[in-house]
BALOBA-509962 format. One line per 5 residues: their letters; for each residue x, y, z of C-alpha. Coordinates in pm, whole numbers, plus 50000, padded with zeros to 5 digits. Example, Ala and Ser with C-alpha at 12.3 -4.5 7.8 and 13.67 -1.06 7.14 Angstrom:
// BALOBA-509962
AS> 51230,49550,50780 | 51367,49894,50714
This chain:
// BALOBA-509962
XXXXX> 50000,50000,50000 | 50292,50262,50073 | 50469,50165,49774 | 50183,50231,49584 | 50119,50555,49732
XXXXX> 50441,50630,49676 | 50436,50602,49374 | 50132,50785,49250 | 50242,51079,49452 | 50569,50992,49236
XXXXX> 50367,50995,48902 | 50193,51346,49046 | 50531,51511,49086 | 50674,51423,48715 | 50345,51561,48578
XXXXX> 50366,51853,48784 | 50755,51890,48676 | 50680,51861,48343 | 50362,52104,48333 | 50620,52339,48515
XXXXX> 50884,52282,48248 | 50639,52326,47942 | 50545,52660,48098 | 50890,52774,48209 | 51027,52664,47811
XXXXX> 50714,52773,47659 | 50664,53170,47823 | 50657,53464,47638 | 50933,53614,47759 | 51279,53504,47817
XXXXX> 51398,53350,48141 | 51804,53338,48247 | 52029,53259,48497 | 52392,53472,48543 | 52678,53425,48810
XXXXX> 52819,53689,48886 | 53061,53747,48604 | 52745,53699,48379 | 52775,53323,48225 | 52486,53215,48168
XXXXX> 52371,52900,48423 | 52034,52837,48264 | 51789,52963,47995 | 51453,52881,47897 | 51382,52814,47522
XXXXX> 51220,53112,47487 | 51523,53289,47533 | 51702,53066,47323 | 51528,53116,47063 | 51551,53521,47117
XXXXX> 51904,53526,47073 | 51889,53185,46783 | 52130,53025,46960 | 52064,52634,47117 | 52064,52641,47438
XXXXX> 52320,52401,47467 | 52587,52680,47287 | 52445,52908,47583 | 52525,52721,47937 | 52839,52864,48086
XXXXX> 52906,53051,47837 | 52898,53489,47929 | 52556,53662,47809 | 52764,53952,47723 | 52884,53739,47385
XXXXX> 52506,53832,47289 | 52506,54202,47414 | 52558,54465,47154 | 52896,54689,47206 | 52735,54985,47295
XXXXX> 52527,54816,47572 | 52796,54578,47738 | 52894,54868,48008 | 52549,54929,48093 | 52514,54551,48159
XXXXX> 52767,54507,48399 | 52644,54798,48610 | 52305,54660,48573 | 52496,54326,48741 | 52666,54447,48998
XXXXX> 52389,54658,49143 | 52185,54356,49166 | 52473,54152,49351 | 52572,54445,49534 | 52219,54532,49652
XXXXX> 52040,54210,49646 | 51782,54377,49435 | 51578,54356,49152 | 51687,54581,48870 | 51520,54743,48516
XXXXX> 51797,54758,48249 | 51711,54825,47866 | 51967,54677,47613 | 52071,54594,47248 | 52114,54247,47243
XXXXX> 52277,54053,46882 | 52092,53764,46714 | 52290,53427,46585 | 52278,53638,46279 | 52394,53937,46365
XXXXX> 52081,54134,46378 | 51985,54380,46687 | 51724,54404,46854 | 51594,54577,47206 | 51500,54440,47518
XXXXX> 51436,54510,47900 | 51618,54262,48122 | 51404,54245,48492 | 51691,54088,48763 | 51645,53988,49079
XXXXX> 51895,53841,49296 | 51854,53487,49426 | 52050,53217,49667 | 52004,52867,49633 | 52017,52597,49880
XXXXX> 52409,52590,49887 | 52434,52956,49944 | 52546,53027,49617 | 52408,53370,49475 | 52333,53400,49123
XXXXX> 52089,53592,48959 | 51776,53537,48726 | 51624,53780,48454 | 51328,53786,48227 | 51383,53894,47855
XXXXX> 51133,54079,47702 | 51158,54182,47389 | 51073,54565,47322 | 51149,54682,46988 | 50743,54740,46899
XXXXX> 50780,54970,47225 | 51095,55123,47139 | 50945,55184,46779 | 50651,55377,46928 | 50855,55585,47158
XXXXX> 51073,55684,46868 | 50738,55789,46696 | 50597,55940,46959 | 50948,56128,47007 | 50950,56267,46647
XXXXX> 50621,56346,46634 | 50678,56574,46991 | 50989,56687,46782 | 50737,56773,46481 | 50498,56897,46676
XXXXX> 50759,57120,46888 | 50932,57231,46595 | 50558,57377,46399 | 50481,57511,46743 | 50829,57721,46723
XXXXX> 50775,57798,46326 | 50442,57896,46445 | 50529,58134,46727 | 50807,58284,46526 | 50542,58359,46234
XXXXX> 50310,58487,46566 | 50641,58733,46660 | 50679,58835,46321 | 50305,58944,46301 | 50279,59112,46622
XXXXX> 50589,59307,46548 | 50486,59364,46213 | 50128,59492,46392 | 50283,59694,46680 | 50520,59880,46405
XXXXX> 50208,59959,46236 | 50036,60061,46495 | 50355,60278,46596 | 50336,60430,46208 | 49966,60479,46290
XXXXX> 50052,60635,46609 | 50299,60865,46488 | 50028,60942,46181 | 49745,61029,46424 | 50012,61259,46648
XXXXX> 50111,61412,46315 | 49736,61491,46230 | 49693,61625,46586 | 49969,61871,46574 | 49899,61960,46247
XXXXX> 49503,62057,46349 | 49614,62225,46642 | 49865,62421,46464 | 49549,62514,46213 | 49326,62608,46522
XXXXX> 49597,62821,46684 | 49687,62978,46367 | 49337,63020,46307 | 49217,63185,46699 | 49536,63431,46617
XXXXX> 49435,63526,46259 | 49074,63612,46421 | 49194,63775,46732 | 49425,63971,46487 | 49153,64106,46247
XXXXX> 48938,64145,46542 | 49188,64386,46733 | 49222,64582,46378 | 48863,64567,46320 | 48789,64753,46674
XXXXX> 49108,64962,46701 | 49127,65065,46356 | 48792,65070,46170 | 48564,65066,46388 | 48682,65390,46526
XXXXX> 48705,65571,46198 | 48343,65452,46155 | 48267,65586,46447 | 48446,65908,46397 | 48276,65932,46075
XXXXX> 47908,65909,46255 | 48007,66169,46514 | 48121,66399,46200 | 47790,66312,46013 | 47615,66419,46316
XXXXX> 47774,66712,46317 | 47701,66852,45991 | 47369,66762,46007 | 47355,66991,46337 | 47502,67199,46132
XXXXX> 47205,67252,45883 | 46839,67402,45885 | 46623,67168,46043 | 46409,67069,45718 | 46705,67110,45501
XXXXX> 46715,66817,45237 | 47077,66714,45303 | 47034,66749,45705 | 46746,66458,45640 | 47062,66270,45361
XXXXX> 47311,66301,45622 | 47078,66191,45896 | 47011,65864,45629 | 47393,65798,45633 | 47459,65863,45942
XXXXX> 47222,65549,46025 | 47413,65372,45774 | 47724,65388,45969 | 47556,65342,46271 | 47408,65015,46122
XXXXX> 47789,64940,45997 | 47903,64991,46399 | 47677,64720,46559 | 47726,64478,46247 | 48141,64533,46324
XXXXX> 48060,64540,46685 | 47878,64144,46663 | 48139,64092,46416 | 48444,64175,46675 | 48258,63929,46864
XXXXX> 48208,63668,46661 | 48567,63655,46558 | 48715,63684,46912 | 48515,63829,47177 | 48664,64086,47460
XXXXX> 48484,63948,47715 | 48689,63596,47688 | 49001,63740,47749 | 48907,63981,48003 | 48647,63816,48190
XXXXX> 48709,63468,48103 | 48471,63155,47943 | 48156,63189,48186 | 48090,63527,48149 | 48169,63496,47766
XXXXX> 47923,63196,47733 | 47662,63446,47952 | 47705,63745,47730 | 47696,63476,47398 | 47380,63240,47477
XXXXX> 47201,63599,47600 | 47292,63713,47249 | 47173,63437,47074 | 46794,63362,47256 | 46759,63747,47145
XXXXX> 46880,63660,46757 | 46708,63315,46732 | 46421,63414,46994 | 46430,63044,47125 | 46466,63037,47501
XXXXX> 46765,62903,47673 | 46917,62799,48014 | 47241,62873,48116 | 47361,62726,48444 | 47684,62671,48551
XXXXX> 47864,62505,48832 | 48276,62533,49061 | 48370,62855,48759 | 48270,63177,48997 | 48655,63336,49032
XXXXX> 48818,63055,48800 | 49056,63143,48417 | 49081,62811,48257 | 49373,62763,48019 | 49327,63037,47779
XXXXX> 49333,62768,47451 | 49093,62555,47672 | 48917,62860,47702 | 48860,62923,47376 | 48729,62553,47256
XXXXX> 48527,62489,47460 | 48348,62860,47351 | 48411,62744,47001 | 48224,62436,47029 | 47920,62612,47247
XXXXX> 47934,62863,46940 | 47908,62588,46668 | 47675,62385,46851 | 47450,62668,46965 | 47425,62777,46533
XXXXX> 47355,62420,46414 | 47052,62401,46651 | 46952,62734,46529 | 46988,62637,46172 | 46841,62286,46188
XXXXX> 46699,62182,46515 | 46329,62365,46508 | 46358,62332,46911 | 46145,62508,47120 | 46397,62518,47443
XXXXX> 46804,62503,47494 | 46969,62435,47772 | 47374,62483,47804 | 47496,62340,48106 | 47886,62421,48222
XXXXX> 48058,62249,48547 | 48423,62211,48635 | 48466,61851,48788 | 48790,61987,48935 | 48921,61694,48745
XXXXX> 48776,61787,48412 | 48534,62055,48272 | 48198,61966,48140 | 47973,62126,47861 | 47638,62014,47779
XXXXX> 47433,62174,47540 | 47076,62019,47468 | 46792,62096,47241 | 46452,61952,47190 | 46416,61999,46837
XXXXX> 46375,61710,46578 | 46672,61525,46587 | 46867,61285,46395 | 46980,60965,46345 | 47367,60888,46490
XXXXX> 47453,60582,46253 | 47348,60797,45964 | 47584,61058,46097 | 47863,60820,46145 | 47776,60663,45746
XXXXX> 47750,61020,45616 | 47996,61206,45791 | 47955,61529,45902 | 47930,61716,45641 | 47606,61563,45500
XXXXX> 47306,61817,45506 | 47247,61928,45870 | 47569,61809,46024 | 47837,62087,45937 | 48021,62198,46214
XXXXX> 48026,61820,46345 | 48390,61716,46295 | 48445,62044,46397 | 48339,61991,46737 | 48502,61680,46740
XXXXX> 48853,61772,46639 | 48872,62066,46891 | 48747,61821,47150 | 49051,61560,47082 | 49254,61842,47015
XXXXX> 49221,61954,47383 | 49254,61633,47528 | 48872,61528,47563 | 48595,61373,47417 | 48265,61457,47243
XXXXX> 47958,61219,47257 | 47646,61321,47107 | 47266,61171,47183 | 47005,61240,46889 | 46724,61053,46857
XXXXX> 46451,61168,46521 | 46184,61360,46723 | 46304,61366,47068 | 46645,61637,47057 | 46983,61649,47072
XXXXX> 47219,61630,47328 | 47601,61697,47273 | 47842,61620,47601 | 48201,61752,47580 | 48433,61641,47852
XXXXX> 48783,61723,47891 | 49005,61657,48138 | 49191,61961,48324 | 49527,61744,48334 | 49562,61700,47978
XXXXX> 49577,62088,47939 | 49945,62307,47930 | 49846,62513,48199 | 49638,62437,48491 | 49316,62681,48610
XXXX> 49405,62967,48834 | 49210,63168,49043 | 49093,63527,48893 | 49193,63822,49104
């Protein structure tokens, strides 16, 4: 009965063996063993058949024989760290074929003693070219990719620099235009205040002394004498000549600006003009009592109360005006609004300003920029116009001082 039992557990342990040694041969990766010079103690036949060499040709004989040159030094370290350590290592190498061909692998080592005590060490093969070939294309294609991205973002530099020199160009253009307008506007305030000063110094005084002379003669005369009533004709004449020089003066430049300063010029002007145009208007104003602006500032923002105060009279039909002035300490607001018919704002900005009913426009604009500030206007068809000018005391030459 023993012998018997015996051998059946016998008969279990070959087949066992055997299964073992089918799946050991029979893996899908290689299996070796090294000492620790590397010579080979045992190999499966997968890994036989890795390298196409019999496995008999492999026992004792050094696994660097089948290590390509350029990977033998790597190899060795790879050994020695896993005698030295006890440990199981990652290595990738170039191993050589029976026929000479290369090919790439990972070798997995872990250290090992057997029953004698004698170390040695066993690795698994695995065979990693398909790997090795995807990394490569995944390496050029992040190479590719890297190198468009830099062609790309050079192109990208290019344009922007390309961009910010035109906008420089632009920028310089624009400045250009600016000082080339505000030359114009200066040239053109001196020009009026010029004929203006020769207009009251010089002809309006001869005009004058020739309606004191006409009165004169005419005193001069019998009462119902036919040339006292003539020179009493011409002397109206004249007369008519002084207040049409006198609005004229102050159209051109008025006195009052320069010697009383904006708010008592705008005072003066919009009383003028709801006597002329017989619509009535509102002036407030708000922080000017005992303040000069900047004499150019001065005169814009008249200008543009001026030019917006005549298209309303030309075009608006309003019934009411108000012009509102404030100083924001920061900045100085005008606000002149009407509510006459209107107009449409995208058909101003398609037409320009210069279509029927919007000269003067750009006008307003230009001085606006030209000082600094801005111009918005709000028009609706039937409901009025509103034109805000804002500009800001800092961007002006010479800062508001008190009037003594």
């Amino acid at each position: 009965m023993q012998n018997a039992a015996l051998r059946a557990t016998q008969l279990n342990l070959d087949e066992s063996l055997s299964r073992f040694a089918d799946l050991y041969d029979f893996a899908p990766v290689g299996y070796f063993s090294f000492d620790r010079r590397g010579r080979v103690l045992e190999v499966n036949l997968t890994g036989s058949c890795l390298l196409g060499v019999e496995r008999r040709h492999l026992i004792g004989q050094p696994f660097s024989a089948s290590v390509a040159r350029e990977s033998r030094p790597a190899f060795f370290l790879h050994l020695r760290k896993v005698f030295k350590n006890r440990s199981r290592e990652l290595c990738d190498l170039t191993l050589l074929k029976a026929d000479g061909t290369s090919f790439h692998v990972q070798l997995e080592t872990v250290w090992r003693e057997d029953r004698d005590r004698v170390s040695c060490c066993r690795a698994a093969v695995m065979e990693i070219d398909a790997r090795k070939k995807a990394e490569d294309a995944l390496r050029k294609t992040h190479e590719d990719l890297e190198s468009r991205v830099q062609l790309r973002t050079a192109e990208l530099l290019q344009t922007n620099q390309t961009l910010e020199a035109e906008i420089a160009q632009r920028r310089q253009a624009e400045e250009s235009h600016l000082r080339v307008l505000r030359s114009v506007v200066e040239a053109q305030e001196a020009e009026r205040g010029r004929v203006a000063r020769e207009l009251h110094n010089e002809f309006s005084q001869k005009l004058a002394a020739l309606s004191i002379g006409l009165k004169g003669l005419g005193e001069e005369l019998p009462a119902q004498s036919r040339s006292r009533l003539r020179l009493g004709g011409l002397s109206n004449i004249v007369d008519g000549m002084l207040r049409d020089m006198h609005t004229l003066v102050w159209k051109l430049r008025p006195p009052v600006l320069d010697d009383l300063g904006l708010l008592n010029a705008l005072r003066r002007y919009t009383a003028d003009w709801m006597k002329l145009s017989g619509i009535p208007l509102d002036f407030h104003s708000g922080g000017l009592a005992g303040r000069v602006l900047p004499p150019q500032l001065e005169i814009t923002l008249y200008r543009i109360a001026q030019e917006a105060l005549t298209n309303v009279f030309k075009h608006a039909r309003a019934r009411r005006v108000s012009v509102l002035l404030e100083d924001k300490r920061n900045h100085v607001a005008l606000i002149i609004e009407d509510d006459g018919r209107g107009f449409r704002i995208d058909k101003l900005s398609r037409d320009g300003a210069g279509s029927p009913g919007h000269v003067g426009l750009i006008d307003m604009r230009e001085r606006a920029v030209l000082a600094g500030g801005a111009m918005d206007i709000e028009s609706t068809p039937g409901s009025g116009t509103t034109v805000f000018v804002r500009i800001p005391l800092a961007a002006q030459p010479d800062k508001a001082r008190a009037r003594k």
